[in-house]
Backbone as a ProteinNet text record, in pm:
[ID]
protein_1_A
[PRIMARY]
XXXXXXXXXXXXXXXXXXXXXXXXXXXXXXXXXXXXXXXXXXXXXXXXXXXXXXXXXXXXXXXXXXXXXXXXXXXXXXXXXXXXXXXXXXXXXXXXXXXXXXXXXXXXXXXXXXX
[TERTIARY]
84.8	0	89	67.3	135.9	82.5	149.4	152.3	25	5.7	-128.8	-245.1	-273.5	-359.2	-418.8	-523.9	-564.6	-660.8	-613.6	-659.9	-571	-543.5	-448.6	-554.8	-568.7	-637.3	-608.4	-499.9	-366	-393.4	-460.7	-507.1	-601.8	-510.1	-689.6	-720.5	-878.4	-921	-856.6	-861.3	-853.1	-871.4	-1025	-1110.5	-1219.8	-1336.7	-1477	-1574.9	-1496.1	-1591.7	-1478.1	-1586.4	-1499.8	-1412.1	-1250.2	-1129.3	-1177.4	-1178.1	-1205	-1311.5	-1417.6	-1519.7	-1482.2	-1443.1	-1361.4	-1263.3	-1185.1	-1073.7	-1163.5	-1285.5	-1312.1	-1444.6	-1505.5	-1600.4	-1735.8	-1759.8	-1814	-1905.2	-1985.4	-2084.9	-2119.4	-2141.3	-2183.9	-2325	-2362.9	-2473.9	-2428.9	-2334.3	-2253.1	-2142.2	-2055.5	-1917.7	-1868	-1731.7	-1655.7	-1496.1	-1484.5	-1322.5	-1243.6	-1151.2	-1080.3	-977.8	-1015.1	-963.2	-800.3	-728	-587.4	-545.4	-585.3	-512	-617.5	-750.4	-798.3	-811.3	-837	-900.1	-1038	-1097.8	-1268.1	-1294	-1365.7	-1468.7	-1638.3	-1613.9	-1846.2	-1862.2	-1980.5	-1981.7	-2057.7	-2098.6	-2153.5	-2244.8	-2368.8	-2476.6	-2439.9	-2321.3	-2269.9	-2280.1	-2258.3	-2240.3	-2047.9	-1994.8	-1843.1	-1787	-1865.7	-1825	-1660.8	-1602.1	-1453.7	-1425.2	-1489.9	-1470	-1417.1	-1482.5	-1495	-1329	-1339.1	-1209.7	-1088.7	-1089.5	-996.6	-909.8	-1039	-1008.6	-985	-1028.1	-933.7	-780.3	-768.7	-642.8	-564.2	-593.6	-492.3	-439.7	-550.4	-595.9	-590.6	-650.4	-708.1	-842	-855.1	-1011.9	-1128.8	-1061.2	-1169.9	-1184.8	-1316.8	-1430.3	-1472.7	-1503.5	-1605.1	-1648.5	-1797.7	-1875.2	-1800.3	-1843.6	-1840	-1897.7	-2005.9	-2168.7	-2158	-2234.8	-2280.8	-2379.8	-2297.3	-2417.8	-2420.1	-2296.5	-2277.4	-2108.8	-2137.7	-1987.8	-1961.8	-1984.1	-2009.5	-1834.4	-1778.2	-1723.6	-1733.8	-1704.6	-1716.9	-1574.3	-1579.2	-1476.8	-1518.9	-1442	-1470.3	-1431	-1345.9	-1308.2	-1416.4	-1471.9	-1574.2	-1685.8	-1751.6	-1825.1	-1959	-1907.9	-1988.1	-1908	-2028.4	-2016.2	-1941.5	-1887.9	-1810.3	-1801.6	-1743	-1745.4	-1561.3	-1571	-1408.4	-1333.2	-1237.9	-1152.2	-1244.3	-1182.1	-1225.7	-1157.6	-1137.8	-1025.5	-1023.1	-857.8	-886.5	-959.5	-1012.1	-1081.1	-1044.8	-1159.8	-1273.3	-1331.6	-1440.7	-1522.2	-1617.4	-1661.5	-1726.8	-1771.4	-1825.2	-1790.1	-1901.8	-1857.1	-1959.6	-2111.8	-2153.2	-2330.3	-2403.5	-2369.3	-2420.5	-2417.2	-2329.7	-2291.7	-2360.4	-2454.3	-2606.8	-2560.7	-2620.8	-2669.5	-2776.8	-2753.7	-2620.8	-2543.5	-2398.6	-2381.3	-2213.6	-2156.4	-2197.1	-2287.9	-2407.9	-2568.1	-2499	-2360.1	-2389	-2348.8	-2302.5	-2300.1	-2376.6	-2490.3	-2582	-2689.1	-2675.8	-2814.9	-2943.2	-3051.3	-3195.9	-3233.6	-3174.4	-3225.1	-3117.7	-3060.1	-2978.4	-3045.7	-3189.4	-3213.4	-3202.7	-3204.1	-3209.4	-3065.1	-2950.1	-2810.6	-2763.5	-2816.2	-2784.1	-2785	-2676.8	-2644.3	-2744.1
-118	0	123.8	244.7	325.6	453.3	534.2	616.7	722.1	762.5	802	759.8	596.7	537.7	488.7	472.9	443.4	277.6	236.2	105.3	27.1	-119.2	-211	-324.2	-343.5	-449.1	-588.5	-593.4	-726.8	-808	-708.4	-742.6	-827	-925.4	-1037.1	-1016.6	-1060.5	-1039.3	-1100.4	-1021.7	-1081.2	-1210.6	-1288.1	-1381.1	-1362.1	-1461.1	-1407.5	-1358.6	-1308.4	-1268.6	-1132.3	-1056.2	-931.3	-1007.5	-925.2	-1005.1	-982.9	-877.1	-809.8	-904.3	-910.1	-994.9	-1128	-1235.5	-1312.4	-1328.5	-1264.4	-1272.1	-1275.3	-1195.6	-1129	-1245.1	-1337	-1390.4	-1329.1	-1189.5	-1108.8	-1124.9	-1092.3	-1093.6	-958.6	-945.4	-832.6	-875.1	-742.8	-726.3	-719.4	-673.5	-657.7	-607.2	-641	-661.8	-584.3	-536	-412.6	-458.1	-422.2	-464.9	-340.1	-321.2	-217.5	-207.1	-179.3	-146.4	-101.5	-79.4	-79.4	-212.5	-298.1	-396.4	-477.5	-467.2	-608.4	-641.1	-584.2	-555.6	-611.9	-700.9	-712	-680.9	-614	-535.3	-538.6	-493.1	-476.8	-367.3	-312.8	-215.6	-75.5	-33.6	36	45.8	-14.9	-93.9	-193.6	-279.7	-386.8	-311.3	-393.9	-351.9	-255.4	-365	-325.1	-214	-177.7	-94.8	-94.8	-185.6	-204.4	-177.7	-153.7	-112.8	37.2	102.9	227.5	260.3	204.2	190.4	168.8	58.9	41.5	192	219.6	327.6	461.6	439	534.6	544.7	441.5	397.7	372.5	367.7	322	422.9	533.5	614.5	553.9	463.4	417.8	418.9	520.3	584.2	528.5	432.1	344.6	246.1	147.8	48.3	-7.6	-121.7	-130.5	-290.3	-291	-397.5	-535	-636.2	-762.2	-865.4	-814.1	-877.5	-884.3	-1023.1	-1075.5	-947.6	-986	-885.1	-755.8	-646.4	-555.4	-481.2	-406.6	-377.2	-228.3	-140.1	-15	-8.4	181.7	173.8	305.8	333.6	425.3	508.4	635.6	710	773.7	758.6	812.6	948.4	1026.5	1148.2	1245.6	1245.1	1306.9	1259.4	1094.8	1045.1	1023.7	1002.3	942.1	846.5	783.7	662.7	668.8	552.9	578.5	389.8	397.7	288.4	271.7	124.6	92.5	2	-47.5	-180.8	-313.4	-413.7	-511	-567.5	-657.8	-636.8	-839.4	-861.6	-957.8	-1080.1	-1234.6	-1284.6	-1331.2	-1360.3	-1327.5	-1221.3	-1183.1	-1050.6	-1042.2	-1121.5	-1080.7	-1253.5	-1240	-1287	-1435.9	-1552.1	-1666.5	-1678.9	-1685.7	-1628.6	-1683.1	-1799.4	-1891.1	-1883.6	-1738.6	-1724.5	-1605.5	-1608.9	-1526.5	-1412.1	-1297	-1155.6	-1196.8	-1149.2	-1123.9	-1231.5	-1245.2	-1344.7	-1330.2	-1447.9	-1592.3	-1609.3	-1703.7	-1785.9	-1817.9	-1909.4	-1940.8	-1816.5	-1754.2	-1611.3	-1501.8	-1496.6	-1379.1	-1406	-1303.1	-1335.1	-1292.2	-1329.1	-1370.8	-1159.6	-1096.5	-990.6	-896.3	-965.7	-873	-728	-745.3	-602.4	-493.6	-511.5	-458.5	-376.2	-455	-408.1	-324.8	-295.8	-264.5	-84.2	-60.3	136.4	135.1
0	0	0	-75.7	-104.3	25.7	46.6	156.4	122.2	7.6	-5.8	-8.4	-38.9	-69.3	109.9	123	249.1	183.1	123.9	25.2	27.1	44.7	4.6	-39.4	-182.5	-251.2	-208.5	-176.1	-132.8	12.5	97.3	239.6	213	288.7	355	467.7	476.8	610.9	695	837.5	944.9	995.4	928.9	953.4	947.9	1003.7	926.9	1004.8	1151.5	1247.8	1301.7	1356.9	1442.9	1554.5	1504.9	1590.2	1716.9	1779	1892.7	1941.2	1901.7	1955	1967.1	1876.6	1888.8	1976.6	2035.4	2120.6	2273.8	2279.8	2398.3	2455.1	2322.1	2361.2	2331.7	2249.2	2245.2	2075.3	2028.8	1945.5	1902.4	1774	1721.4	1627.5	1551.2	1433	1325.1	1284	1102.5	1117.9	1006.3	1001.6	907.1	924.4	826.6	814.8	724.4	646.3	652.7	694.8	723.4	591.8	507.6	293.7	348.9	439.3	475.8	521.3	623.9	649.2	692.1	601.5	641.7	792.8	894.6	1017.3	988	1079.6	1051.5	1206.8	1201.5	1312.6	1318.1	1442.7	1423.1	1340.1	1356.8	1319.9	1401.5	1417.6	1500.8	1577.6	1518.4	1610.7	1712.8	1655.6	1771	1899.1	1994	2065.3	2140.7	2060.6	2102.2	1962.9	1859.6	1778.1	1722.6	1703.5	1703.8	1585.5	1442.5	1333.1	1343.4	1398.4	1425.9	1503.5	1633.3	1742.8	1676.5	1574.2	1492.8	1403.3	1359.7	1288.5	1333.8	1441	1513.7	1581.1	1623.6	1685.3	1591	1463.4	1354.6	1229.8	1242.8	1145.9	995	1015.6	847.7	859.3	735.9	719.6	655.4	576.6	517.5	523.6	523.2	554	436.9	463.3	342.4	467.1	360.9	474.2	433	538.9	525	515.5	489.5	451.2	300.1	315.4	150.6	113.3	-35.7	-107	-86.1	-19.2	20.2	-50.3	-157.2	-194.7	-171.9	-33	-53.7	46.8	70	135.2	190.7	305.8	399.4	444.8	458.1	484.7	577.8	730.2	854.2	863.7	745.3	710.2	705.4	556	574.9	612.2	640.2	685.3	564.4	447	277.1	268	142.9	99.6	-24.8	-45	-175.3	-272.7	-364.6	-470.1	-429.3	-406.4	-459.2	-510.9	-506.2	-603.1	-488.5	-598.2	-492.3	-426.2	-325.9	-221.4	-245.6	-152.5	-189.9	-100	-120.5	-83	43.5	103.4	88.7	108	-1.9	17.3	124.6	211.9	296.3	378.1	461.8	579.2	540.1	558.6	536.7	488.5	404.1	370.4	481.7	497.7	622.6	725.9	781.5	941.8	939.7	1047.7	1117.1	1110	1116.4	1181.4	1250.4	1402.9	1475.2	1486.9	1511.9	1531.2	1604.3	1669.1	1627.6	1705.3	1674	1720.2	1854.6	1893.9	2005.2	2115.5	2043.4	2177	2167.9	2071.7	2046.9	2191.7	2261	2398.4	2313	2424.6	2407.9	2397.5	2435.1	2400.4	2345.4	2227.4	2146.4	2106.9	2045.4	1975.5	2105	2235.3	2343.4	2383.2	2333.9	2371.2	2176.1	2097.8	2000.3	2020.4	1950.6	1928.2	1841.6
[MASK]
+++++++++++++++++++++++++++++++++++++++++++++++++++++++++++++++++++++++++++++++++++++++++++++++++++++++++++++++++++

């Protein structure tokens, strides 16, 4: 990745669930790709928002989701949406693995703990 570009096409994900949540035991609602180094995070509704945290602590400004069927990307700069390359695989996170998820750690009143 070049020093201007806040994009590295070359990054793979992290894995197919938010690290942070993963490490912590923790569950989110939807998932984001961090278009610099392939970071996967919640996203803001989660509860632990680590997409966001990431991008702060790292200052890499752009996102793009990790949901099937979702090719948009987000710039925490000015805070619009934007179109971008495609990154490499996988594009987004198991079709088969839930929102919210993961199932066995989502509690009985998720919509209750959601931003």
């Amino acid at each position: 990745m070049s020093e201007t570009s806040p994009i590295d096409p070359a990054a793979p994900p992290s894995g197919t669930g938010c690290l942070e949540c993963e490490r912590d035991g923790g569950w989110w609602f939807h998932l984001r790709r961090c278009a610099a180094c392939g970071h996967i995070g919640c996203c803001d509704t989660s509860p632990g928002q680590h997409a966001t945290a990431h991008a702060g602590t790292t200052g890499h400004p752009l996102i793009t989701s990790f949901e099937p069927g979702e090719d948009w990307y987000y710039d925490y700069r000015d805070e619009q949406m934007y179109e971008g390359p495609r990154l490499a695989p996988p594009e987004s996170k198991p079709a088969d693995q839930p929102a919210p998820g993961p199932a066995d750690r989502v509690p009985a009143n998720w919509r209750q703990l959601l931003h």
